[in-house]
C-alpha positions in Angstrom: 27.4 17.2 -5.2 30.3 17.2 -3.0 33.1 14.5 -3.1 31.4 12.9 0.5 28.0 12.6 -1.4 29.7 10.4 -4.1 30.5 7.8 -1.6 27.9 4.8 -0.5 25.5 5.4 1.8 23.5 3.3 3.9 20.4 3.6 5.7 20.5 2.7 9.1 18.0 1.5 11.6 18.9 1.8 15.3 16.4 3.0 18.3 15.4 6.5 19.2 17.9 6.1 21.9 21.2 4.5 20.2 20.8 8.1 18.0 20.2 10.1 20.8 24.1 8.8 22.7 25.3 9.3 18.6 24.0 12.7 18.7 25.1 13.4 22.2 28.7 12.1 21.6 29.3 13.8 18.8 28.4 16.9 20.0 30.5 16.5 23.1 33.0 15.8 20.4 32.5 18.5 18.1 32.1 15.7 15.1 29.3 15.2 12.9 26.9 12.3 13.5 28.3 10.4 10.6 32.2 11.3 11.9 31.2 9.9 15.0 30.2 6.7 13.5 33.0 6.2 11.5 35.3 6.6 14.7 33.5 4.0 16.9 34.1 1.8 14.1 37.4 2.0 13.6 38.3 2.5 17.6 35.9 -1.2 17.6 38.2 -2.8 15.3 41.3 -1.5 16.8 39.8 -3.3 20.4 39.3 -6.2 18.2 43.1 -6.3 17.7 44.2 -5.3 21.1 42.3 -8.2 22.8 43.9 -10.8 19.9 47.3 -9.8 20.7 46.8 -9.3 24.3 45.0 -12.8 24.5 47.9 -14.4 21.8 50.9 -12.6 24.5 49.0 -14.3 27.7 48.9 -17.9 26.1 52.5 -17.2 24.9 53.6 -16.4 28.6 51.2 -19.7 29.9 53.2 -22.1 27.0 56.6 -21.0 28.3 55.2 -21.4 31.7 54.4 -25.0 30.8 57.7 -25.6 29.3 59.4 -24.3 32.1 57.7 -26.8 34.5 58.4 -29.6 32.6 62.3 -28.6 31.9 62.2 -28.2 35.7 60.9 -31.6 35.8 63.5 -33.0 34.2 66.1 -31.0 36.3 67.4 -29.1 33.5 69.0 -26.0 35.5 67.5 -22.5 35.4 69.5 -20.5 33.3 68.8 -23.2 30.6 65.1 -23.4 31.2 65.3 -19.3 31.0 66.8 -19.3 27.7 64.8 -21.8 26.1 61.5 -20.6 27.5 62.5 -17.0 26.4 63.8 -18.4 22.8 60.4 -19.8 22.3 58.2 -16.7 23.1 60.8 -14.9 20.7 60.1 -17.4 17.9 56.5 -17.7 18.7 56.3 -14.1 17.9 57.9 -14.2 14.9 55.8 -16.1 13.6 52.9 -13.8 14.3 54.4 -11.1 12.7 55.2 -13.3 9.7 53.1 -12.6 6.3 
């Protein structure tokens, strides 16, 4: 039994024609049906990621948006609404990258 074989395996049920776009993919791929699997998994989660940070950057750039209307508001001059808007998008993203 091969080291692969040790792993868990599942059994899978999909339709006839979910297989047949695994099959055809991973032939026009030159991966097995199993290594094509595997690979739209992980590429899925990877999306999953990019669409968290994208959607966590665009409410970053609406917040200092919000705070920069306000500071306007309150006639605080440009190069002061600049800096603080841009100081709070650099704090707010280190707290994302925080453990």
């Amino acid at each position: 039994m091969s080291e692969n074989q040790k792993e868990p395996q599942y059994k899978l049920r999909w339709s006839e024609e979910l297989r047949d776009k695994v099959v055809e993919s991973a032939k026009s791929h030159s991966r097995s049906i199993n290594a094509e699997i595997c690979k739209r998994l992980e590429e899925s989660f990877e999306q999953d990621q990019n669409s968290f940070d994208q959607g966590y950057e665009a409410a970053l750039n609406h917040a200092a948006l919000a705070i920069a209307k306000v500071l306007s508001k309150k006639n605080v001059e440009w190069p002061e609404i600049q800096k603080t808007a841009l100081f709070m998008l650099e704090e707010a993203k280190n707290i994302k990258k925080a453990p």
